[in-house]
C-alpha positions as CSV (number, residue, x, y, z in Angstrom):
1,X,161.5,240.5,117.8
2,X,159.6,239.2,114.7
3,X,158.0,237.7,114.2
4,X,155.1,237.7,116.9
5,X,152.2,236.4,115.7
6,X,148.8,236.3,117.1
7,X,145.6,235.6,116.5
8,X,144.0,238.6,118.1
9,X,142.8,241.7,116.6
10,X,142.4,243.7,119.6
11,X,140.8,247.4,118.8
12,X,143.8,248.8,120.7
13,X,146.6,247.2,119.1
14,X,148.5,247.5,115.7
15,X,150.8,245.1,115.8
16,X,149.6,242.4,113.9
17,X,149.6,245.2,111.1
18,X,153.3,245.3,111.2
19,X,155.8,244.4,108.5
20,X,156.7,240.5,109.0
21,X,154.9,239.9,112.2
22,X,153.8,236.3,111.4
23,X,155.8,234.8,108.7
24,X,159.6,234.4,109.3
25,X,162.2,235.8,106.4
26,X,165.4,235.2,106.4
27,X,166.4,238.6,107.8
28,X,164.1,237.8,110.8
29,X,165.4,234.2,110.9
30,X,169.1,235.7,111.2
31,X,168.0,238.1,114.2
32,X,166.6,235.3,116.2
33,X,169.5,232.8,115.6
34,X,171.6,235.6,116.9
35,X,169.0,236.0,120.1
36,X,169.2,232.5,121.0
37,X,173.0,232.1,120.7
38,X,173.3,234.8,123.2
39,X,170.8,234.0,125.7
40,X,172.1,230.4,125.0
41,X,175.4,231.1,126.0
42,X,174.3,232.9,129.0
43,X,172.3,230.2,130.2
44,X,174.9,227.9,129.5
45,X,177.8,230.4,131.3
46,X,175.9,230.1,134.7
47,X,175.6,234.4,134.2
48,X,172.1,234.2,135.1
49,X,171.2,235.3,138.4
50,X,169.6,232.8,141.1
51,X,166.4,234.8,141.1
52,X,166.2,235.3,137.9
53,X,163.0,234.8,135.6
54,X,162.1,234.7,132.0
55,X,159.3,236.9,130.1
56,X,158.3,235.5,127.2
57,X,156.3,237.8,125.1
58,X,156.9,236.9,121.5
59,X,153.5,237.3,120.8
60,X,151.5,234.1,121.1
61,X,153.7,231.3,122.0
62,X,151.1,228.6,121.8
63,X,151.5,229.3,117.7
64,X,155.3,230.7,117.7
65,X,157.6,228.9,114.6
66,X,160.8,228.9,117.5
67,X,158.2,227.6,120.3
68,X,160.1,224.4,121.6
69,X,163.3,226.7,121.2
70,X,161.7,229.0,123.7
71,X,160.8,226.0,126.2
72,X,163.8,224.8,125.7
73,X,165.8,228.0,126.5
74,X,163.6,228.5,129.8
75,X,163.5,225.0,131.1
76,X,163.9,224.4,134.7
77,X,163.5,229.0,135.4
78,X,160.2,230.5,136.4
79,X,158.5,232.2,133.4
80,X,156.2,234.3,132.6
81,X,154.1,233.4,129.3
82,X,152.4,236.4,128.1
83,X,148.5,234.4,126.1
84,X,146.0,235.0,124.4
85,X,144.4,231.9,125.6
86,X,143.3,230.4,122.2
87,X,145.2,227.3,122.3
88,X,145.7,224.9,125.2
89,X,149.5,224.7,124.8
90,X,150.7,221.0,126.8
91,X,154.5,221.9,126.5
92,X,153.6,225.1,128.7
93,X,151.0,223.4,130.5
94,X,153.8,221.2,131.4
95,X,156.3,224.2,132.6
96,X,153.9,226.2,134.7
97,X,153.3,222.5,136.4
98,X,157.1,221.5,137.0
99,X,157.8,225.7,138.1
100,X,155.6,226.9,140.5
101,X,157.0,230.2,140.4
102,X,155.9,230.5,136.5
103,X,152.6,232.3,135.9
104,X,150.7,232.5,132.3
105,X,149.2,236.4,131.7
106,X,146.1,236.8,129.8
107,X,145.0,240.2,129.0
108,X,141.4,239.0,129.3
109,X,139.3,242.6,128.8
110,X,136.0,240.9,129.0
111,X,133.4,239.4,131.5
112,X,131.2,237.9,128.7
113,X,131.1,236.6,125.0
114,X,129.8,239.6,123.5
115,X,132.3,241.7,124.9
116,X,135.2,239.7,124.5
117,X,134.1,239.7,120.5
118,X,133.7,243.1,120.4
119,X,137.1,244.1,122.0
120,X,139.4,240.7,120.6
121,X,137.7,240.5,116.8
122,X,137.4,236.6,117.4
123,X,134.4,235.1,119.2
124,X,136.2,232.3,121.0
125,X,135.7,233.4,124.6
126,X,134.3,229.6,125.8
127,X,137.4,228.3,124.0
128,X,139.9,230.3,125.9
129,X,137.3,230.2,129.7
130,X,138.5,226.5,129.0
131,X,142.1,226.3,127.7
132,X,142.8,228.7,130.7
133,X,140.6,226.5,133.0
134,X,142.9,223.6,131.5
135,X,146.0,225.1,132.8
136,X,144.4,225.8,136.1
137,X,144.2,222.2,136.2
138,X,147.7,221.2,135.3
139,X,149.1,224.1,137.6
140,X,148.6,225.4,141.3
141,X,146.5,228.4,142.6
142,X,148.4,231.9,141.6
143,X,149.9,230.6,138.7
144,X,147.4,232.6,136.2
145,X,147.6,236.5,136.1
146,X,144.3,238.5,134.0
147,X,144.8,242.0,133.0
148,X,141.8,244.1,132.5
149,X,142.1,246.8,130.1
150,X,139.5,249.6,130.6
151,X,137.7,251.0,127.5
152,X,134.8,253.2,128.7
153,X,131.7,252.3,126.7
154,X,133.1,249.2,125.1
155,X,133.7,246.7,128.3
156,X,132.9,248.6,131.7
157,X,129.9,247.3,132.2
158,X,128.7,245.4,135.1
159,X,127.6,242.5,133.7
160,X,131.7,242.3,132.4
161,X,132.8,243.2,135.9
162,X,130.8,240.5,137.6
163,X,131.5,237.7,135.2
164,X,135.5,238.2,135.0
165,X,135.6,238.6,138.9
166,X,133.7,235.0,139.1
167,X,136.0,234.4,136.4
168,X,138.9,235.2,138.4
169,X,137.5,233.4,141.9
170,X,137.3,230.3,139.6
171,X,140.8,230.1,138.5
172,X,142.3,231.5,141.9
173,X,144.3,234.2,140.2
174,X,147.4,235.8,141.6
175,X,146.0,238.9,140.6
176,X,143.7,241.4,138.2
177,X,145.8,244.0,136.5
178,X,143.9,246.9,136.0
179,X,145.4,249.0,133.4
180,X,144.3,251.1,130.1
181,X,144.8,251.7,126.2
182,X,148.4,253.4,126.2
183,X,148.2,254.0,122.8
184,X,145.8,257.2,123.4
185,X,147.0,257.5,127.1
186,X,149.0,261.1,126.3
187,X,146.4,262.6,124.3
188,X,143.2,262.1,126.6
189,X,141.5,265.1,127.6
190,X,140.4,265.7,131.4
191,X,137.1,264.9,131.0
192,X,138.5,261.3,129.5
193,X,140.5,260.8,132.1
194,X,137.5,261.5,134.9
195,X,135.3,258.6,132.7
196,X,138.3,256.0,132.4
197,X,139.0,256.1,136.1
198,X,135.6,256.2,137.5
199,X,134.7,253.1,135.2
200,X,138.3,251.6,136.9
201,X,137.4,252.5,140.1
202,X,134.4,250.2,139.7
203,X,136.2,246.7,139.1
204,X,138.3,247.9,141.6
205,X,135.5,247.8,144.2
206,X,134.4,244.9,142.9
207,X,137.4,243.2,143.1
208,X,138.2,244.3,146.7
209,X,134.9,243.2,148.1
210,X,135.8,240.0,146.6
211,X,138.9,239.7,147.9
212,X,140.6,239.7,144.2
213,X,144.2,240.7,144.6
214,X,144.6,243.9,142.2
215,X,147.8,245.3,140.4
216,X,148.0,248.9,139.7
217,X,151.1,250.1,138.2
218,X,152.5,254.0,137.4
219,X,153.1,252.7,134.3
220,X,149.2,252.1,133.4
221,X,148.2,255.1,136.2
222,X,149.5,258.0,137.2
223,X,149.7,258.3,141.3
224,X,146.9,261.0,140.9
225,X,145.3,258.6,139.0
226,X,145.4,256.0,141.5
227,X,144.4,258.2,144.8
228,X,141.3,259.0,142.9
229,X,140.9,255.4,142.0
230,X,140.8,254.1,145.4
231,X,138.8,257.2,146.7
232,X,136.3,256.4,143.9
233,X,136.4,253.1,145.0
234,X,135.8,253.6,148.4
235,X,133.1,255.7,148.1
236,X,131.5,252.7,145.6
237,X,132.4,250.5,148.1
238,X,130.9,252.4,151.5
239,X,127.4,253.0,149.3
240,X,126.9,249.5,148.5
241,X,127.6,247.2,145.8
242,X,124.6,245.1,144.5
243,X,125.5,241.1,145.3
């Protein structure tokens, strides 16, 4: 649905290139009064399910024109708030602390300032390290999610690895995601594919000596992908890691 806006320019996606993504018309204002009056009248119909949970992933919330209409529609559910961190958000700071069951997911690609520049376009990464360590505070342990998405030669490097797994002790994560850039995930070659998971394998080592929970998913790697993963891994992890 748009619009989504965000204040991101990530070098893997497009979206905030796309027709109408930040500024709401009145064709997009129709489709979302439409959204709401159905999910409305679910909620209201007692159709939803006792385990059910909310994904919101309208882009950046924190900054969405139908924000309150969102936290209205999900109060008193679990959610999951998909960020980008830049804004300390009190209404959702307030949900994840009244649903323990609600997590915030920040695709956080970055150990370190440079890095986090180089892959977001904005250099905010202190801002965010303490908006997300502000919900930390408002929420309990396993309530923040980071993904990491793995560009060979642009964030693989140790000095990223180290800093987002201290990053990720800090704030007691549920979990790292590890995943990749799906928009050029068909048309790698073999040789790509070797580079990409041997530079995965190595925040995965890291993240096991740790003790850093770690999703992998078929939708980010293949199974062949992940066996070679975890071998890699193991391997990494049997020769030594530095401390």
């Amino acid at each position: 649905m748009y619009p989504s806006p965000c204040q991101c320019h990530c070098i893997y996606c497009h979206v905030y290139e796309t027709y109408d993504n930040v500024t709401p018309t009145s064709r997009t204002a129709e489709a979302y009064e439409r959204l709401f009056g159905i999910l409305e009248r679910i909620k209201e119909s007692g159709m939803l399910a006792p385990d059910f949970a909310w994904q919101v992933t309208c882009g950046e919330i924190s900054i969405h024109p139908y924000k309150k209409r969102f936290l209205e529609l999900i109060e008193g559910r679990p959610a999951l708030f998909f960020t980008n961190g830049f804004r300390y958000d009190e209404g959702i700071a307030q949900h994840l602390h009244e649903n323990p069951n609600s997590c915030l997911f920040l695709s956080i690609d970055a150990g370190i300032p440079e890095t986090w520049h180089k892959v977001k376009g904005v250099n905010n990464f202190e801002t965010v390290l303490s908006n997300l360590t502000k919900y930390y505070h408002r929420s309990a342990p396993g309530q923040i999610r980071l993904k990491y998405i793995v560009l060979p030669g642009i964030n693989d490097t140790w000095e990223d690895y180290v800093s987002v797994v201290d990053i990720a002790k800090a704030l007691k994560v549920q979990a790292i995601e590890i995943s990749r850039d799906h928009v050029i995930k068909s048309s790698m070659s073999p040789k790509e594919r070797i580079t990409l998971v041997s530079a995965a394998a190595y925040l995965l080592a890291l993240c096991q000596k740790n003790d850093i929970p770690v999703a992998l998913f078929d939708l980010n790697y293949t199974l062949e992908e992940q066996e070679q993963m975890q071998q890699l891994a193991q391997e990494i992890l049997e020769r030594g890691l530095p401390d």
